[in-house]
N, C-alpha and C positions, 0 to 999 in steps of 0.2 A: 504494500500500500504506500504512496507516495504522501508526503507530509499532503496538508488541505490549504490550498492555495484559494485564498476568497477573492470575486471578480472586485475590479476599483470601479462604481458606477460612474462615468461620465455625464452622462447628460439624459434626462428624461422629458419628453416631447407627448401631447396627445395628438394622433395622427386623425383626420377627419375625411369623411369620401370625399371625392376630388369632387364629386357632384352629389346636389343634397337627393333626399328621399326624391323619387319621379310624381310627379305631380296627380298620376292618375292610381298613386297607393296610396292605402289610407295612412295617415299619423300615426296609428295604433295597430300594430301588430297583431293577429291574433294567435294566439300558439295552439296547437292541435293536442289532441288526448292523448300520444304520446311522449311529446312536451313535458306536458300535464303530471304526467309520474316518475320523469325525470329530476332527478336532483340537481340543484345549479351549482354543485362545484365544479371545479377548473380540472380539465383532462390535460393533464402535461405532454407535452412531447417535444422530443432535442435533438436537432440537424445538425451532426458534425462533418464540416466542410476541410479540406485539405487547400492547402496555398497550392491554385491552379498551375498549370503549367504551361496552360493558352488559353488565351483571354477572350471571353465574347465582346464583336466590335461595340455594344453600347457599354462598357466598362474598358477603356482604353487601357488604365496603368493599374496598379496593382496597389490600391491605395481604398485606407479604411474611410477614409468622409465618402469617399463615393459608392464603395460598396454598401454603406450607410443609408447615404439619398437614395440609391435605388432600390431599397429594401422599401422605403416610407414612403416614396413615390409608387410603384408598382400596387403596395399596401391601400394607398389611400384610394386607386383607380378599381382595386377588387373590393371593396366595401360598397363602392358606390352601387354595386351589383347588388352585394351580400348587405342591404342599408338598415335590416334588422338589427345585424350585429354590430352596428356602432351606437346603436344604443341602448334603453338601460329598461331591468326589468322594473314591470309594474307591481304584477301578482303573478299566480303560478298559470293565469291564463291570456298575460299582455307583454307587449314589449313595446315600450316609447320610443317609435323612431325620430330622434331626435338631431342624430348626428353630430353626436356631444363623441363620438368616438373612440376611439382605445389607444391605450400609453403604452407607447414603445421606450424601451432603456437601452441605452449603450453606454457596455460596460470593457472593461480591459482586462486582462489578467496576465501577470508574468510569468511564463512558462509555455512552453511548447504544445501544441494538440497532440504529439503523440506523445507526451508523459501522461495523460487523460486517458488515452484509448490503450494505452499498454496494461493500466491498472485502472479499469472502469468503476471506481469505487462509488459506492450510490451515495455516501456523506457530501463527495465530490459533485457528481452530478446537481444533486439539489440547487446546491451554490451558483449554478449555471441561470435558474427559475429565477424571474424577478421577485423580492421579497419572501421568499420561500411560500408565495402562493397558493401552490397546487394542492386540489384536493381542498381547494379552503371554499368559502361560500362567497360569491362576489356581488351577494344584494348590493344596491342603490350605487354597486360601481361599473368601471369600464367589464364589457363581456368576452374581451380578451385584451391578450397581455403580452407584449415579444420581447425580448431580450436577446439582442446580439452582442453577444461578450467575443473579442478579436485577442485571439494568442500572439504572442511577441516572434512565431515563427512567420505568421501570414494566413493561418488558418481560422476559422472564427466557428462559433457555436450559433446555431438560430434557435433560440428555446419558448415555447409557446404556449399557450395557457389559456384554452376555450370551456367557456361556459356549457354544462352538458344540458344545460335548460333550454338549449337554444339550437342546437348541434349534437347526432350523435358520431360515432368513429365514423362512419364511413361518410358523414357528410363533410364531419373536417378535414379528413382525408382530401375529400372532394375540392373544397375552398381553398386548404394548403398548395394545393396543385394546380387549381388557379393561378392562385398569385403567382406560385413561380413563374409559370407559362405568363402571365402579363407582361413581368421583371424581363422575360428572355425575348416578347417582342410586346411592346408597348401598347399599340394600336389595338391591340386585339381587347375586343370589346366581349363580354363573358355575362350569360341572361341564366342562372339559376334559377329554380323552379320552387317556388312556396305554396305548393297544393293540397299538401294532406289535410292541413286544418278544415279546409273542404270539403274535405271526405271522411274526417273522423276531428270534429270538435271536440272539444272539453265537455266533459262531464262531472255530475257530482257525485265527488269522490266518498264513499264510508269512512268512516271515522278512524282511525286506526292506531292501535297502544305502539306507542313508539317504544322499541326495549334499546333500553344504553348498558352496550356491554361493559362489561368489567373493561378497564384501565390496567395495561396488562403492556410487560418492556417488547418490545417487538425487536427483531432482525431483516433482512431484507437477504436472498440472495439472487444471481442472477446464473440461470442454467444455461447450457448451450447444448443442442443434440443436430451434430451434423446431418446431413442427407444420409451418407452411410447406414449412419446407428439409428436412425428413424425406418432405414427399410429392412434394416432386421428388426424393430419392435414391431413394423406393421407385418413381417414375416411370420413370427409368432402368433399373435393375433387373428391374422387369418388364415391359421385352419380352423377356427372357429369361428370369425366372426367376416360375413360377405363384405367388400370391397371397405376396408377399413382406412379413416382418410388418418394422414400424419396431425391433423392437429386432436383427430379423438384418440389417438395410441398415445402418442405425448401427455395430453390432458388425464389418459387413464391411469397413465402410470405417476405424474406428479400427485394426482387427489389419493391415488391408493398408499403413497409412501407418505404425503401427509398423516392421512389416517391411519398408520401406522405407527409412526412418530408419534403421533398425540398417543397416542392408547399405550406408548410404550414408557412415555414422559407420565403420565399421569396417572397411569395405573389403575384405569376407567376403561371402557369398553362403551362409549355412549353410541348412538346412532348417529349417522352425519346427513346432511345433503349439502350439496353442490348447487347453486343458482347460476345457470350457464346465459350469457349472453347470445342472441341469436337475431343479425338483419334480416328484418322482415321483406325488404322492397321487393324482392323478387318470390315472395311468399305469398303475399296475401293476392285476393280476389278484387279489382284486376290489382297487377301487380305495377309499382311506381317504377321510373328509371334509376339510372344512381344519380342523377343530377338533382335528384328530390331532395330539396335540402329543409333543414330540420330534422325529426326525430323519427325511426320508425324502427325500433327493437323493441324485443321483449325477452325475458329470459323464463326458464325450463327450469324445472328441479331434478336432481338426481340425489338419489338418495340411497344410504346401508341402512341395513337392520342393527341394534345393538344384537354384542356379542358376537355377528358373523364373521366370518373369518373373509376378508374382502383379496378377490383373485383378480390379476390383470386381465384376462381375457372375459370374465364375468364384468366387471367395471366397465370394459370397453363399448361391449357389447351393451349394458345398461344404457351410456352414456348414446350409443348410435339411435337406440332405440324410443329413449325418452326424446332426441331432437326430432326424428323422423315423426315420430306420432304429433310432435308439438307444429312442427311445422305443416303436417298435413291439414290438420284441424285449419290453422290459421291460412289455410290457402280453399278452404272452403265457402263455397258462395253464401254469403248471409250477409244481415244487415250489419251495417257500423255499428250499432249497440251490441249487436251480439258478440262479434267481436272484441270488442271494446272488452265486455261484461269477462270472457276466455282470457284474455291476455290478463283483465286482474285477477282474475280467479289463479291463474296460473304463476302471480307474480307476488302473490299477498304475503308470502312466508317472505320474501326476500325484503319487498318493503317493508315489514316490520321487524324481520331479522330477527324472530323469536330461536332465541339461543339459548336457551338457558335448561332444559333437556334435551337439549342434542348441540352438536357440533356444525355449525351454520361457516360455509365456504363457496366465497362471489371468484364468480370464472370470466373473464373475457378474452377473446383472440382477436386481435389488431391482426393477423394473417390475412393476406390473398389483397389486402389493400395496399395499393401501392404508394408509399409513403417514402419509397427510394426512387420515385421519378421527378421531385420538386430537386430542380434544377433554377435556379435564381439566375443563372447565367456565368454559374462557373463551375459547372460537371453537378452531376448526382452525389449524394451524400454521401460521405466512407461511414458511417454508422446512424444510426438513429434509433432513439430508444425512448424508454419512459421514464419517468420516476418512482420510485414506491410510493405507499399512501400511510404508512405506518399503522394499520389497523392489521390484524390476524386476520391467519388463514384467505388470503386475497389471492390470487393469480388471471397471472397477464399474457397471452401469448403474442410476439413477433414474429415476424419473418427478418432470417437473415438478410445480409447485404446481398449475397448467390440469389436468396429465395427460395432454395429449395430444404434450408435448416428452418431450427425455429430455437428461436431463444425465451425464456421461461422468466418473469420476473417474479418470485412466489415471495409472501410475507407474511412471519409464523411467529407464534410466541417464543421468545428466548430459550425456554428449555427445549421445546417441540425443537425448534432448527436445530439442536445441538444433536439432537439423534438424524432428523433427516439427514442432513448432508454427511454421512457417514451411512449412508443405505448401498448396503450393494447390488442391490439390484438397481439402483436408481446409477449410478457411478459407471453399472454395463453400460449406461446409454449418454449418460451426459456428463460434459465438464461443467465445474463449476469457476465462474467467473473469469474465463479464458481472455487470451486481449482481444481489444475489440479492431485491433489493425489487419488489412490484408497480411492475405500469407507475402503476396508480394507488395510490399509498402512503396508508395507514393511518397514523394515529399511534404511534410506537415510539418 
């Protein structure tokens, strides 16, 4: 682990659309029912760039004010698109397009990008996030957040901080890649799509016990399972289980070495479930494009019995089986309420995160979204990743820089990691915390 080198903030700016809200949108935003049951913290995510080797011609020299301006210029021309998100929420069913906008930071730090990527330490990373943000609640403020911190080599970090009230993964995904694509040709003029609220309004929601877990030290670590060791896990797997994808073989074997870990740290045998992330757009009845910007996920339960003795290819196969049923339901012709009604029926455990007999574990996979094609106009990212959120039992999946691994960011109670990351079965398949540089390195 390399000492923690903290960014020196430069200067902080609110960047605003180059053009206000279009005249034939309303003021008032309306946000749609799956909006509606999203939480409005900040989803983190951080592009790290190498000191290019050839330059795109609208960045002539290799200089930070102007990699700067064309970060905040390209920025302020994709909001003007996306004019929700410069402004600020109302309630959990408005958004004031106001065009009061979002604060970008530029910050410095002394040290090289690749003494960062050789030891991707997550205490490190955070430091990257403006004000340690992420994961926090951004009522009554800006509904994102970017921080370009520039290394003393030439290489710079893009770290980014969207409201999940307003945006899910694949729409920020979507947006992120906008702007690059703006940054790499100016002109290009970018009409994202704000339709579902159309088609699935807000609702009144039931009343629901909020449970607050215990307050408990947490770890963070980050796994890496090459292409190889993913297609001997999906190997295994399927002689049992038909056409098994690499992110439910990964996901089976991280959740079964958790639950293992816990039961072995504590001495309990409790029941668990898994609340697994799953985009809808291509699910539901009709189904939306990816340009559908806003929210439209919902997440699945998987769940053990206490006492059982939990098998990878049993888990796997549970996990194929509860998304296939969830998603077939939700691709069923019926009305928006009914719908509506399915998706909280199916989400109510995770909303409330009733944990207190049983072992409760949130799954997402940032995979198959291309989050390595925001190119700003100086080559594609050498890593990109997330942050932890410091709560138990969480996991996060990537896709490698290849695309064909997947890197794992899981976060467990203190005692629980200390048995995990010592699992051998888990160790057959992944490293843990490996660098995050090419095999063959670039200058940084």
């Amino acid at each position: 682990m390399i000492p923690v080198i903290k960014p020196e903030r430069v200067s902080t700016e609110i960047i605003k659309p180059s053009s206000t809200t279009p005249a034939d949108h309303p003021t008032t935003h309306s946000l749609s029912f799956f909006d509606q049951i999203c939480s409005r913290i900040y989803v983190p995510f951080i592009f790290f760039y190498p000191k290019q080797k050839q330059y795109n011609h609208h960045l002539p020299s290799d200089d930070n004010a102007q990699k700067s301006t064309l970060l905040k210029k390209s920025l302020s021309a994709a909001l003007s698109g996306y004019y929700p998100l410069a402004g600020r929420i109302r309630d959990d069913a408005t958004i004031d397009c106001n065009d009061l906008g979002i604060e970008f930071v530029e910050a410095k730090i002394t040290c090289d990008l690749s003494e960062i990527l050789k030891n991707p330490d997550d205490e490190t990373i955070k430091l990257m996030f403006s004000d340690d943000l992420q994961y926090k609640d951004p009522i009554l403020s800006s509904l994102m957040i970017v921080q370009v911190t520039f290394f003393d080599c030439g290489g710079r970090a893009v770290a980014i901080c969207i409201s999940h009230k307003i945006l899910d993964i694949s729409a920020m995904c979507y947006f992120i890649n906008e702007w690059a694509d703006i940054a790499r040709n100016p002109g290009e003029k970018k009409c994202p799509e704000f339709k579902i609220a159309s088609f699935y309004p807000p609702v009144d929601l039931p009343v629901i016990e909020i449970y607050e877990p215990e307050k408990v030290k947490c770890i963070s670590r980050r796994l890496v399972f090459n292409a190889s060791k993913i297609a001997k896990l999906r190997a295994i797997v399927a002689k049992e289980v038909p056409n098994p994808t690499r992110v439910e073989v990964v996901t089976a074997l991280v959740y079964k070495c958790a639950i293992s870990a816990t039961r072995a740290s504590s001495g309990s045998l409790k029941s668990t479930v898994m609340h697994k992330a799953a985009n809808l757009r291509a699910r539901v009845f009709p189904p939306f494009p990816e340009s559908s910007s806003g929210n439209l996920s919902g997440t699945f339960p998987v769940s053990t019995e206490e006492d059982s003795e939990i098998e990878l290819v049993w888990l796997a196969r549970k996990i194929k089986k509860e998304k296939t049923e969830y998603c077939n339901s939700c691709g069923r012709e019926m009305s928006a309420k009914e719908l509506c009604s399915f998706i909280l029926e199916a989400s109510t455990g995770f909303r409330s995160c009733h944990g207190m007999d049983q072992d409760v574990y949130l799954c997402s996979s940032f995979c198959r979204f291309p989050f390595y094609k925001a190119d700003f106009g100086w080559g594609k990212p050498e890593w990109v990743t997330t942050a932890s959120c410091g709560v138990k039992n969480v996991i996060t999946l990537m896709d490698t820089r290849e695309g064909d691994g997947i890197e794992v960011l899981l976060t467990l109670e203190e005692n629980d990691m200390a048995v995990f990351e010592h699992d051998a079965e888990l160790l057959a398949f992944a490293d843990i915390n490996p660098s995050a540089l090419p095999e063959t390195n670039v200058e940084s």
